[in-house]
C-alpha positions, 0 to 999 in steps of 0.5 A: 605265146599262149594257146587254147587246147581242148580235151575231156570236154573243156577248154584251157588256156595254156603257155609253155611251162605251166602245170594243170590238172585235166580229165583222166588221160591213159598213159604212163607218167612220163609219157608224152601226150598230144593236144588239138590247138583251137587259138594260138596268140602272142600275149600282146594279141597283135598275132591271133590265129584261130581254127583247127584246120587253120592251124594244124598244130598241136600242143604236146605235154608231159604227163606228171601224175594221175590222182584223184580230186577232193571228195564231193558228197551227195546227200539224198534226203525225203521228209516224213518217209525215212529216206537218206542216202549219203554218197561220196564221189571223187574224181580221177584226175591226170597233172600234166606239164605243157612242153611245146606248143 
């Protein structure tokens, strides 16, 4: 069985088990977090369900971690009037574990 769950803006396609990283979530590593379920299919795709208000479900996951991402840099540049600006961004991140859907 897999689901799509939302949070942070964007969608992800989940099952049971797996591991991935999402927009900073607060809480404490440990800690269990609740996601809205938008589908819910089995992987052969005879049962689809779709619609939060359908479904009245959701999909909880165990946080792992918090970190930060890899590093992007954001160069600003004009010619011919010595402007350079150079800056470095990284993006907080939370790992978490889906446990149940």
């Amino acid at each position: 069985m897999f689901a799509v769950i939302k949070t942070g803006g964007k969608q992800y396609c989940v099952s049971e088990g797996e591991t991935l990283n999402v927009e900073k979530i607060s809480g404490e590593p440990g800690a269990e977090v609740n996601f809205d379920v938008l589908l819910v299919a089995d992987h052969e795709g005879k049962e689809v369900s779709v619609g939060t208000l359908k479904l009245n479900r959701v999909a909880t996951a165990k946080i792992l971690e918090h970190g930060k991402g890899e590093k992007v840099n954001v160069i600003k540049f004009k010619s011919k009037v010595r402007y350079k600006r150079n800056v470095g961004h990284r993006q907080p991140f939370t790992k978490v574990q889906i446990t149940k859907i």
